[in-house]
C-alpha positions in Angstrom: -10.5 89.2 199.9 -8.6 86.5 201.6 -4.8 87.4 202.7 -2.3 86.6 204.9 -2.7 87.3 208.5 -0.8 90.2 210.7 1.5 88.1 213.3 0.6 90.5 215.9 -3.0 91.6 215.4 -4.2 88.5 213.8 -6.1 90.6 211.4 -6.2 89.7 207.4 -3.8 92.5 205.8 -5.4 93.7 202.5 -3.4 93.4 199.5 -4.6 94.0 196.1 -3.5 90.9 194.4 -5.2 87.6 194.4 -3.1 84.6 194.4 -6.3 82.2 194.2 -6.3 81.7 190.5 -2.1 81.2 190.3 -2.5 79.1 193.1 -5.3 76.9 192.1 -3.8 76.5 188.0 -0.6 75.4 189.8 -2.4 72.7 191.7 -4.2 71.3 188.8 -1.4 70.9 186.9 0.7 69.5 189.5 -1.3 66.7 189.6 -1.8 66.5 186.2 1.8 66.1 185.5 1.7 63.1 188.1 -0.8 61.2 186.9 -1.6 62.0 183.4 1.2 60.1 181.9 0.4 56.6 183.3 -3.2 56.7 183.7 -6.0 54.5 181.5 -3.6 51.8 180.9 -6.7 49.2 182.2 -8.5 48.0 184.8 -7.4 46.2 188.1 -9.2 44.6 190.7 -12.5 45.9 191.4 -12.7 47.5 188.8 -14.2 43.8 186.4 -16.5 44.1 189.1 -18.0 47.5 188.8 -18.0 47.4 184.9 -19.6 43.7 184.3 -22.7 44.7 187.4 -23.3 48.1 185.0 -22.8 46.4 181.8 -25.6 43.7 182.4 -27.8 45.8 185.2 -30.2 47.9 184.2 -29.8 51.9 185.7 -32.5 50.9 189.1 -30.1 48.0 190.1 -27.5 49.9 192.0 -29.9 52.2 193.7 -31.8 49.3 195.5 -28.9 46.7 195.8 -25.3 47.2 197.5 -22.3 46.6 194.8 -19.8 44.4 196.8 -21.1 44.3 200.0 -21.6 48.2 200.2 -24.6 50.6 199.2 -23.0 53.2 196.8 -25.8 54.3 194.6 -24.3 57.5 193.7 -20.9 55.9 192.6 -23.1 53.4 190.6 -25.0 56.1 188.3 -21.2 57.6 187.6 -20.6 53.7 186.5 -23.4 53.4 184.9 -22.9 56.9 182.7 -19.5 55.6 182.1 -20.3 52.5 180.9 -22.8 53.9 178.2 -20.5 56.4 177.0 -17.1 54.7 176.8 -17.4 50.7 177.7 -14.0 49.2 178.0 -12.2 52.3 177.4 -10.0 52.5 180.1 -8.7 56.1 179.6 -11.8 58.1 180.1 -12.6 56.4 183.4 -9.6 56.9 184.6 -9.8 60.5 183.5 -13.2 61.3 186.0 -11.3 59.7 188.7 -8.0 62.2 188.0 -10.7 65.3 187.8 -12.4 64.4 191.2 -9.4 64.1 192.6 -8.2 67.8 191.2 -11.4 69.0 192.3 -11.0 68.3 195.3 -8.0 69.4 195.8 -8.9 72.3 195.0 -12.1 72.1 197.2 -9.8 72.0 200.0 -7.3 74.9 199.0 -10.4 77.0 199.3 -11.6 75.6 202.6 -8.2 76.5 203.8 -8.4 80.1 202.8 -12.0 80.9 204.5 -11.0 79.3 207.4 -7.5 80.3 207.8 -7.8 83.7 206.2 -4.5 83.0 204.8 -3.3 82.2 201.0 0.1 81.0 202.2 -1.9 78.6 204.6 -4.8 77.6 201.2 -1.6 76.6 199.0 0.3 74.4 201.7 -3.4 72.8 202.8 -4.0 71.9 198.6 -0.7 71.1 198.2 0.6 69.1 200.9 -3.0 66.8 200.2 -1.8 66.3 196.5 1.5 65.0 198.4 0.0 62.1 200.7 1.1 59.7 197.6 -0.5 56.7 199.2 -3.8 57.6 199.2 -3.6 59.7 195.9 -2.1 56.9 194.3 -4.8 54.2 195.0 -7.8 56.7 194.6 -6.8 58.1 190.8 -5.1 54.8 189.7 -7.5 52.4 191.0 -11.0 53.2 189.5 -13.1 51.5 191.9 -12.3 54.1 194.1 -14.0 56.5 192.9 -16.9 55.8 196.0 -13.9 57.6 198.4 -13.6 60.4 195.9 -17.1 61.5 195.8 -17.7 61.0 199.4 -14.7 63.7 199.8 -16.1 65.8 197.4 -19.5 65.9 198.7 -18.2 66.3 202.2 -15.8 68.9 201.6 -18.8 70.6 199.8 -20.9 69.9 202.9 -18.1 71.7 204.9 -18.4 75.1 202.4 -21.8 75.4 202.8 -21.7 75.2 206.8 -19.2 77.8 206.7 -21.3 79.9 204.6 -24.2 78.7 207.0 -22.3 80.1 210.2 -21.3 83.4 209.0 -24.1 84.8 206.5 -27.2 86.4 207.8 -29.4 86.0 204.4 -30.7 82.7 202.3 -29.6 80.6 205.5 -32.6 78.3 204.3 -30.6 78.0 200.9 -27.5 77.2 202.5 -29.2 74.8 204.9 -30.7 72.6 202.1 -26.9 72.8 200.5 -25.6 71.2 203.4 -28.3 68.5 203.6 -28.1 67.5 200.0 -23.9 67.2 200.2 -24.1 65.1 203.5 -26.5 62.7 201.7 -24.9 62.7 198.6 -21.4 61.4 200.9 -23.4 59.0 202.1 -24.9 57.5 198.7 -21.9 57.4 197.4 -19.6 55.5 200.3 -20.4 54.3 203.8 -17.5 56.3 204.8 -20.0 59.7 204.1 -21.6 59.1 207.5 -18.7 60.9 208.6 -19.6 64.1 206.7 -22.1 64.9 209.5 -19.9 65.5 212.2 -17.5 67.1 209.9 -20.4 69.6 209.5 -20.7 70.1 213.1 -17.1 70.3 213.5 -16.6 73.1 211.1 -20.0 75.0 212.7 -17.9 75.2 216.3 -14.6 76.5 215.0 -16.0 78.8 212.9 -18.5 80.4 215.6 -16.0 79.6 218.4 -12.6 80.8 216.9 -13.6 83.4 214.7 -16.9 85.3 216.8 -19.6 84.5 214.5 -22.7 85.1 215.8 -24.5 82.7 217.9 -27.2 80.1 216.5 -30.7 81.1 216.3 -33.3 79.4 217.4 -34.1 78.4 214.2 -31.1 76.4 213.6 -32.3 73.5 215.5 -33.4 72.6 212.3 -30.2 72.0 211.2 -29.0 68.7 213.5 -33.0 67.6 213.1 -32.4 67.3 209.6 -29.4 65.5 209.7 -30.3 63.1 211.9 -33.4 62.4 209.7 -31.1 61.8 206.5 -28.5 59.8 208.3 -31.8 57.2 210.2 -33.0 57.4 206.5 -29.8 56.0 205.0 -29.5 53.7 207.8 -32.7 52.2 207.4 -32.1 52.4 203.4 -28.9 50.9 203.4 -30.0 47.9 205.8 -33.0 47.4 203.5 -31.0 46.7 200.4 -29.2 43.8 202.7 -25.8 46.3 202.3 -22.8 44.7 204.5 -23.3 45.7 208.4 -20.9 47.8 209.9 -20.2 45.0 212.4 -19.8 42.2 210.1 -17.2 39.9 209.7 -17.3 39.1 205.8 -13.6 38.2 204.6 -11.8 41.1 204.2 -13.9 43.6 205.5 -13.4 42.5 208.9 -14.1 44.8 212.2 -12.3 43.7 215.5 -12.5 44.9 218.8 -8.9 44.3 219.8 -6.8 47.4 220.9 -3.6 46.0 219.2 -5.8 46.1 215.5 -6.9 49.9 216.8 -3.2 51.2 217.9 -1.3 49.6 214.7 -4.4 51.3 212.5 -4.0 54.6 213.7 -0.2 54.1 213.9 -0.2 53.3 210.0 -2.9 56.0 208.9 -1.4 58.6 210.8 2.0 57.9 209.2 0.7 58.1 206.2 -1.2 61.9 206.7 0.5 64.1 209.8 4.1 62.6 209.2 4.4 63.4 205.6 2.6 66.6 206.7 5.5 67.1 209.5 7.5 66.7 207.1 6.9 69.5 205.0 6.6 71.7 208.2 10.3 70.6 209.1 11.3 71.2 205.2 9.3 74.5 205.6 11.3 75.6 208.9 14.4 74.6 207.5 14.3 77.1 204.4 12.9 80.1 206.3 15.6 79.3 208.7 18.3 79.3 206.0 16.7 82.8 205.2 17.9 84.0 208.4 14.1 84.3 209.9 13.2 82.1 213.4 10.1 79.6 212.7 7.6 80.1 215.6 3.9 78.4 215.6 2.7 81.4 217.5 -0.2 81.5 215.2 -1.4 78.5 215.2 -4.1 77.8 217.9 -5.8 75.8 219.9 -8.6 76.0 217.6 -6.8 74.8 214.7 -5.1 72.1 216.1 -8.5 70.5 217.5 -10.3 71.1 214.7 -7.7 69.5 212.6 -7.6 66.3 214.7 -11.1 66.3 215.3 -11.6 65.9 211.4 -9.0 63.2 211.8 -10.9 61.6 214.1 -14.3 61.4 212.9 -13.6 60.7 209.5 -11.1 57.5 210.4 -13.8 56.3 212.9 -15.7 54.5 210.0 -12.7 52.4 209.5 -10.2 52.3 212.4 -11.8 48.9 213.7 -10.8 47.3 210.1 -8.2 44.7 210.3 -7.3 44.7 206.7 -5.6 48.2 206.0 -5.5 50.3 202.6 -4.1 53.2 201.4 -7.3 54.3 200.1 -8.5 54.7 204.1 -6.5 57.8 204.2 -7.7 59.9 201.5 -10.6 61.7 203.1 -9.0 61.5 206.8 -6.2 63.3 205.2 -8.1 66.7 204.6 -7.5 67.3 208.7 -3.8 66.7 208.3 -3.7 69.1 205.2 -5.4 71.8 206.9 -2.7 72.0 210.0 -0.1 71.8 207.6 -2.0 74.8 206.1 -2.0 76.6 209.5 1.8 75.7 210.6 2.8 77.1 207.2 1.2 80.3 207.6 2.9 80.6 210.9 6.3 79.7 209.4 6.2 82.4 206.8 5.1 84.8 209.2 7.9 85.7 210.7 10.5 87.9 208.7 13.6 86.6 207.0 16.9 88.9 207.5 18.9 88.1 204.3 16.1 87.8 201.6 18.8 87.8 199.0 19.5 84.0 200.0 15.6 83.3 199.1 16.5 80.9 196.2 19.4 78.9 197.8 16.6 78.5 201.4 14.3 76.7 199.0 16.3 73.6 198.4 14.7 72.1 201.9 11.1 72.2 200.5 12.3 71.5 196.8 14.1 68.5 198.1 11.0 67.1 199.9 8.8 67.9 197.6 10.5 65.6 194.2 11.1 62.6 197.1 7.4 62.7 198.0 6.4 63.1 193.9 9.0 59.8 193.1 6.9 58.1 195.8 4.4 59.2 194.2 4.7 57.7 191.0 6.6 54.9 192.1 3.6 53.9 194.1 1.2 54.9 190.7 3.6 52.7 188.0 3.2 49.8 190.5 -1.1 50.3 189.8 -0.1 51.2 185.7 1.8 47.8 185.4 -0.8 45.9 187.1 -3.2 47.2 184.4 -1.2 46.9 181.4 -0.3 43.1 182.1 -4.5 42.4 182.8 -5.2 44.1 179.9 -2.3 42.1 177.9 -3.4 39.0 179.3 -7.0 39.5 178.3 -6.4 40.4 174.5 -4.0 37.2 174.3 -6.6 34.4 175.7 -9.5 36.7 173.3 -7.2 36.3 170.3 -6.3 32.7 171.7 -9.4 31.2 172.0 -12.0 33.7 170.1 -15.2 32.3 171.3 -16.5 30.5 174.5 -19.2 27.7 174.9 -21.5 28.6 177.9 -20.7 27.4 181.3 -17.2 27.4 180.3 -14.4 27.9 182.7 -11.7 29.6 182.5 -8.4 28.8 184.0 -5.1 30.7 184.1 -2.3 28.6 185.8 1.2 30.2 186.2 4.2 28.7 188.3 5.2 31.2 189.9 4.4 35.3 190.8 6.2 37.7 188.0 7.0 40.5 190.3 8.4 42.5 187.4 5.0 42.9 185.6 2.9 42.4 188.6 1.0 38.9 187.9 -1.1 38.1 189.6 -1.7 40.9 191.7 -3.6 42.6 189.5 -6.4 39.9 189.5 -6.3 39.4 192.7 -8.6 36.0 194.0 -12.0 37.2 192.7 -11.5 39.6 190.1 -10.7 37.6 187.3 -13.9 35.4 186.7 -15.9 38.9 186.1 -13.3 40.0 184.1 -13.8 36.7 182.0 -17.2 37.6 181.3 -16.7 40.8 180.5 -13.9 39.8 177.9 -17.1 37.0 176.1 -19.8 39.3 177.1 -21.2 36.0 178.7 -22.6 35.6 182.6 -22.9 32.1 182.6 -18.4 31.8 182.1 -16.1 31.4 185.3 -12.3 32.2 185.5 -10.0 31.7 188.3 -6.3 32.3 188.7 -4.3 29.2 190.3 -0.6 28.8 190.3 0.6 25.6 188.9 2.4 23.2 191.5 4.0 20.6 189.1 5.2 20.8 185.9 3.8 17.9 184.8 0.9 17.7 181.8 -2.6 19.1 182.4 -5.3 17.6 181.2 -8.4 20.2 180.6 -11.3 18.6 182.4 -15.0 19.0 180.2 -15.8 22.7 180.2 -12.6 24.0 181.0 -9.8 26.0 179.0 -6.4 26.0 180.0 -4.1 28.7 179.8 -0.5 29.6 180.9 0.8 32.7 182.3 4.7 32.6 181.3 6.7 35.4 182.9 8.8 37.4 180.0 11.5 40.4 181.2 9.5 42.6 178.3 6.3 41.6 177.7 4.2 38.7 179.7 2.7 35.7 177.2 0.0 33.5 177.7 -0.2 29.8 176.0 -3.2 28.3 175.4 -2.8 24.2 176.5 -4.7 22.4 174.0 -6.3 19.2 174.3 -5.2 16.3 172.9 
């Protein structure tokens, strides 16, 4: 049984409640009452992409070719399987991304308690991750992300099993073959996986280091062996199927040297994880001050605090060097930032309030931060939900519009200017909307593009070409259809 630590022996005190199952109910529902409201409203972005590949691909076609630039055969099955069950559904989809995103949530609240020893410490880790709103937002609302949210599962998975693997004497070999199979299903299902293997050694040295396991056999050379056999496998793999190269230069996925593109990187992500995490800690200090009790981080050590940055560290290194940033970048990086948050809250609480009958009134620090970081939350979300609802608007209109398409036709949707309101055009982006085109006619052979219109003056469809115009409306957005004459 997992407790709360003693401040001066640093010993778990046993208490006969469990607060896992409270604790891990109130996590899935938090995030269920953030997200389940505006979720499945359509598809943005990547997401034409993923779906038109899986709808004309048979199953073997993402497992020996990479899927825009990268080699995510894992993410491509879970495409694939969603394709066949629900097509253009949108809700569904979006539904798996919302549960791998609970999961691991929750994935990480129990990390948290076998490390930290510490339930207070578990329900700050799960919860302050289910607070970073820029990264949740883009990985449940945008469902081409679902590579990142595998990748965190299966690492976060990889890190149970090495804990398990450090402190258990029996069915080591069992555990072993756990952590190999996790670190290679990270990498199938995002590049960003190949982090997952120093995450595993990471975890290993705290928990032997910081908490007196006993020392490796000499058996457990097998261990890095292994790993370095799956990640020269995927390597080799991954260049075979001609996936991007971690040093190209292909449009947006562009890596740079420079030290200015390195500091403003780490500036941003780190804004974005251990701020919002200081955050909490200050709202956290504040209330137990208000109780009467003085915050100290005298139990939080040296340990912690490296293995927190080192996770940091080693899972950002895939994509630190990246000029174009995203809020996605941050989801798995965040699980170090969660897990000192975890450790600086179980040193808060651990010192003794004097006027406990103020408990109530101390909470309006934490309650405070806590609805400002859900607002951002959704604000962030509703921004994704509108750019789904006016693609999935548009779509419908040109379909009832202009029912059938010739082959070879192209398809052009002019507008005069951006409609910030509903989000036009972001949610097409510059490549997105030609697949979405031929997923709309169930045709390969049809182009689309996006172009603003420059002059008002009369268009003139050229052979093989349908016109439309994207007319911004303050309730709903309208497309015209420019006929020929």
């Amino acid at each position: 049984m997992y407790t709360d630590k003693n401040t001066q022996t640093g010993q778990p005190l046993k208490r006969r409640c469990n607060k896992a199952p409270v604790h891990l109910l109130s996590l899935s529902a938090f995030s269920s009452a953030l997200f389940l409201p505006i979720i499945g409203n359509g598809f943005v972005h990547d997401d034409f992409v993923w779906l038109y590949i899986v709808s004309c691909e048979s199953g073997w076609y993402g497992l020996t070719h990479p899927i825009q630039l990268f080699y995510t055969p894992l993410a491509w099955l879970t495409f694939k399987v969603d394709w066949m069950l629900w097509g253009l559904t949108p809700f569904p989809i979006a539904l798996e991304n919302l549960a791998l995103h609970i999961i691991n949530t929750l994935l990480l609240y129990w990390l948290a308690l076998r490390l930290w020893r510490s339930y207070t410490a578990a329900w700050w880790a799960g919860f302050g991750f289910a607070l970073f709103y820029m990264a949740n937002s883009w990985a449940v609302m945008w469902i081409a992300a679902r590579p990142h949210l595998l990748a965190t599962l299966c690492c976060l998975a990889a890190a149970h099993a090495s804990v398990s693997y450090a402190r258990q004497e029996r069915r080591r070999r069992s555990t072993l073959g756990a952590i190999i199979l996790c670190v290679a299903l990270s990498m199938l299902a995002k590049e960003i996986g190949v982090a997952s293997v120093a995450v595993v050694f990471l975890v290993l040295f705290y928990v032997e280091r910081s908490q007196h396991s006993r020392g490796r056999r000499r058996s457990d050379i097998s261990l890095p062996a292994a790993l370095l056999i799956i990640l020269s496998v995927y390597l080799m793999l991954r260049a075979r199927v001609g996936a991007v190269s971690i040093l190209s230069n292909q449009g947006w996925y562009h890596y740079t040297l420079e030290f200015g593109v390195l500091f403003s990187n780490l500036l941003e992500y780190v804004s974005r994880t251990y701020v919002i995490a200081g955050v909490l800690t200050g709202a956290i200090a504040l209330s137990q001050y208000m109780r009467g009790a003085r915050p100290r981080l005298k139990g939080v050590t040296v340990y912690e605090v490296g293995l927190s940055v080192a996770l940091f560290a080693v899972t950002l290194a895939p994509i630190i060097l990246i000029r174009g940033r995203s809020g996605l970048y941050t989801y798995l990086p965040g699980i170090g930032a969660a897990l000192l948050l975890g450790a600086v809250a179980r040193a808060l609480y651990a010192s003794q309030p004097r006027s406990p009958h103020r408990r109530w009134v101390s909470l309006f620090p934490i309650i405070f931060v806590v609805v400002v970081l859900s607002i951002a939350t959704v604000g962030q979300s509703l921004k994704w939900m509108r750019m789904a609802k006016t693609n999935m608007a548009v779509l419908h209109q040109i379909a009832a519009l202009h029912p059938l398409a010739t082959p070879g036709t192209n398809i052009t949707l002019r507008y005069a200017k951006a409609d910030r309101r509903h989000r036009f055009p972001d949610g097409f982006g510059t490549w997105s909307f030609t697949y979405a085109v031929k997923l709309l006619y169930e045709d390969p052979t049809l182009s689309g593009e996006v172009v603003p219109q420059e002059s008002p003056t009369e268009i003139i469809p050229k052979n093989g070409e349908v016109n439309f115009i994207y007319q911004a409306d303050d309730s709903y957005p309208q497309v015209v259809k420019i006929e020929a004459r």
